[in-house]
N, C-alpha and C positions, 0 to 999 in steps of 0.2 A: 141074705143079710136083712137083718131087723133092724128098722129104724124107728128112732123115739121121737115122739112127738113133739113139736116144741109144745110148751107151755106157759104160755107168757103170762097169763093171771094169777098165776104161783109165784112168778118170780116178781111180780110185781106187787103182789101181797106182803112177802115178806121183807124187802123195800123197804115198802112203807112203813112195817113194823119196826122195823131195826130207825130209819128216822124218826119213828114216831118216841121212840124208846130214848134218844137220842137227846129230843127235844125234851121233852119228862127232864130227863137230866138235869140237861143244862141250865133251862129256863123253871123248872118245876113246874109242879102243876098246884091246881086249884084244891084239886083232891091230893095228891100227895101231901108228904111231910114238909112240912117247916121250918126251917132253924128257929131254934126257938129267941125270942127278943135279947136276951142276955147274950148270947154265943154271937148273935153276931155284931151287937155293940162292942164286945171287945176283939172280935175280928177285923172291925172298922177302923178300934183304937191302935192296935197293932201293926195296921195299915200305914192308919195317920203318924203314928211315930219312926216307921222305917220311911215313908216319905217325908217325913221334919228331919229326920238325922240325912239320909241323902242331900236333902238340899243343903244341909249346914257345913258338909264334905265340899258338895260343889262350890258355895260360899266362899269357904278357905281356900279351897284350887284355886278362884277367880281374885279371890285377896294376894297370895301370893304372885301370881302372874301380875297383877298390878304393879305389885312393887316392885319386880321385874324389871317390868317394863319401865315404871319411873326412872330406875334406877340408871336403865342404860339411857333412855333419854339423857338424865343428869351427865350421865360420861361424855357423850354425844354434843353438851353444849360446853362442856368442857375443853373436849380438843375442837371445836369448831372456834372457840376465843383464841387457846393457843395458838393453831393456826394464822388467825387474823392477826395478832401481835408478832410473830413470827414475819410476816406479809409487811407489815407498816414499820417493822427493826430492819428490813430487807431495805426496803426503797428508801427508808431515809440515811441508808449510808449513801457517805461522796465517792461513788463510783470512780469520778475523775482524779482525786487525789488516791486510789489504789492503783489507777494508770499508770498515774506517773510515777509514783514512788517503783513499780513494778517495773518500768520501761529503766531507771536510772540501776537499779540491782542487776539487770540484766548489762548495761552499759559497761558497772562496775566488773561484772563476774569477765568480762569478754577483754578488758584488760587487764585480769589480772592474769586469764590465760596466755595472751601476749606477753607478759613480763616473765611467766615461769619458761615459755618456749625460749625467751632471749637467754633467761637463766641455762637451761638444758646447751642451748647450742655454746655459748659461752665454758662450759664445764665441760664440754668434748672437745672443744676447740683446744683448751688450754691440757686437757690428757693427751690429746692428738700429740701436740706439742712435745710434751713432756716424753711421752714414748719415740718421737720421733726424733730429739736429743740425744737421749741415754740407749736408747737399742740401735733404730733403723741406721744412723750414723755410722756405728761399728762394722753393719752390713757392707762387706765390700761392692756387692753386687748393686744395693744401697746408693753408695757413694758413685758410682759408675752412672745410674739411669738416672739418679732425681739431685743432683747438683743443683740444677737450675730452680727446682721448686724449692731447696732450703735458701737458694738466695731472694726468692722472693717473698718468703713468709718471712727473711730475717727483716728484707727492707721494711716490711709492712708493721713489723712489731718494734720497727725503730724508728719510723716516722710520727 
């Protein structure tokens, strides 16, 4: 098997020349070409006008976020007053006069349940009645067991 040499002065030769070529480029040289005065004044201008119109883009972005932003500030001190007025229409009502009024509706509502109960029993009482007159009566079997309780509902509705 053959082996090749390194050769490190070769590869470092051409290294160099590829950077050296490199730097020509980018930076130019002394001896190289030019641009010439013209080309690159309006290279410069054509710079300066896409960096003037960029900024007058960002400009307008930072204009409109502003007003934005005011804007909702503005909403922001808006319901922060509504709020506060809402708080001071709160506390100055008379708590104590919705108490009470509250406590007597309830007082009301609880007798009126009461009168409709006396209603209801009184309206069974007197069908009770009635069916117990016109029907159970004629029942002989009727007549036989509850004798005694028609004499006492009679006493009680003739007293």
């Amino acid at each position: 098997m053959e082996t090749t040499p390194h050769r490190p002065s070769m590869q470092i030769t051409s290294t160099s020349t590829i950077e050296h070529d490199n730097r020509k480029n980018l930076f130019g040289s002394s001896s190289g070409r030019r641009r010439p005065k013209n080309s690159q004044n309006r290279n410069t201008t054509s710079q300066a006008a896409s960096i003037q119109q960029s900024l007058r883009r960002t400009q307008s972005l930072l204009q409109n976020e502003m007003e934005r932003v005011s804007h909702v500030a503005t909403v922001i001190d808006d319901d922060g007053n509504l709020l506060k007025e809402t708080m001071h229409t709160h506390q100055t009502l008379n708590v104590s006069k919705a108490k009470s009024a509250l406590t007597s509706l309830q007082r009301a509502q609880r007798r009126e349940h009461q009168v409709l109960l006396a209603s209801m029993v009184f309206f069974w009482t007197v069908v009770f009645y009635i069916i117990w007159c016109r029907v159970l009566l004629h029942v002989p079997l009727v007549d036989r067991i509850l004798p005694t309780i028609h004499r006492l509902v009679s006493d009680i509705l003739h007293t």
